[in-house]
N, C-alpha and C positions, 0 to 999 in steps of 0.2 A: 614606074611608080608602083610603092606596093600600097594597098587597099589593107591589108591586115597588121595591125600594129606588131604582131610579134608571130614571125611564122618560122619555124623548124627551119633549115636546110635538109632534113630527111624526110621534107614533107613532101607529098605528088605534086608533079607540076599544076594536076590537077586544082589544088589546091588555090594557087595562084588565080587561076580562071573562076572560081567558086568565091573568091572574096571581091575580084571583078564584081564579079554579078550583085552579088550581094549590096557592093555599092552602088552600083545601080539602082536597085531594089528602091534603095532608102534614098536616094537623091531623087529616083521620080517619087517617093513619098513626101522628101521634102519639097519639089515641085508642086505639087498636090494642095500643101499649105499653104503657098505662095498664089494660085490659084483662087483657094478660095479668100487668103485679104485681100486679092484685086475685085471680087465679085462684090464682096461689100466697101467695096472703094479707099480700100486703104493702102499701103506701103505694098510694093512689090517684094515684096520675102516670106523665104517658109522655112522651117526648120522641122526636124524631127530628132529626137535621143531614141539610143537604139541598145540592148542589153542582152544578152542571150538571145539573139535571134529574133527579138522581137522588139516593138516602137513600144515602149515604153510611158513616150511625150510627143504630143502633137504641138506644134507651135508656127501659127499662123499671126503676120505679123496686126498687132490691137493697137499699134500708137496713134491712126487717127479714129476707129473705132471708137477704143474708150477714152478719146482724148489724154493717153498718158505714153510721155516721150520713153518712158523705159519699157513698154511692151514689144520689145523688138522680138522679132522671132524666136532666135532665139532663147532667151531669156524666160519668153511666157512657154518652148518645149523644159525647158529647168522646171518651172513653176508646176506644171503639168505631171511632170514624172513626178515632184516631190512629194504632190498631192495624193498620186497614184501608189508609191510604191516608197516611198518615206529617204530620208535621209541613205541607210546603207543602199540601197537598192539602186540606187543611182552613181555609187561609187564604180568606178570603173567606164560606166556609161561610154558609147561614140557620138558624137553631136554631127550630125551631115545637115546642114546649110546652102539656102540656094546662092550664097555670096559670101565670099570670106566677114566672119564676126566681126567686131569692132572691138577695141580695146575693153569695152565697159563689160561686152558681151562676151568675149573669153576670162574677164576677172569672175565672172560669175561662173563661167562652165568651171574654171580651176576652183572657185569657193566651194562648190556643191561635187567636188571629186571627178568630175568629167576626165577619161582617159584619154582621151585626141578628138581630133575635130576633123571634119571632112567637109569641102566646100565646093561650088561649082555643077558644071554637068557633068564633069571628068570625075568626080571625087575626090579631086587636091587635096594632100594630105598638110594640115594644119600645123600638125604634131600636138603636143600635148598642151591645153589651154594655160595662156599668160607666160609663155616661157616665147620669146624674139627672136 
């Protein structure tokens, strides 16, 4: 499984091992969010969008929170980035999820430019949001 959407063949093995981690990184980030909607008693999911090295959108799931079915995780990490760092800024984006998206949830990571998705503890690779 590789963790990096687009990596060299002349690149160090190293390499390989560093975008491991990295998804690590962001899946116990997206853990994190999931963490805290359980604390306020909501849906078990967390998400995070992640851009240059850095989370971008925190998205902790709010559908029983704020009583609204489309706050899924990640959906409200989209909302979050877009509020933060506007439309381009989010192009390209990687979405890690602590559960593979949902159809409604990758129509949104592919509206808003989202480059692939990442789900799980493993960092299962999505591929590129709303494509089957």
């Amino acid at each position: 499984m590789t963790l990096a959407p687009v990596l060299c063949a002349c690149a160090p093995r190293l390499a390989l091992a560093d975008a491991a981690d990295a998804g690590r990184r962001w899946i116990a980030a997206a853990e994190a969010m999931r963490q805290l909607a359980l604390s306020w008693g909501d849906q078990a999911y967390g998400a995070v969008l992640v851009k240059d090295d850095r989370i971008i959108g925190y998205g902790p799931s709010r559908v029983v929170k704020n009583k609204d079915p489309e706050a899924h995780a990640e959906r409200e990490a989209i909302r979050h980035a877009l509020a933060a760092v506007g439309p381009q800024g989010v192009q390209g984006a990687l979405l890690y999820s602590t559960s593979r998206p949902c159809r409604r949830c990758e129509m949104a990571a592919a509206g808003a430019g989202v480059g692939r998705m990442y789900f799980g503890p493993r960092a299962q690779d999505a591929g590129p949001p709303g494509v089957a």
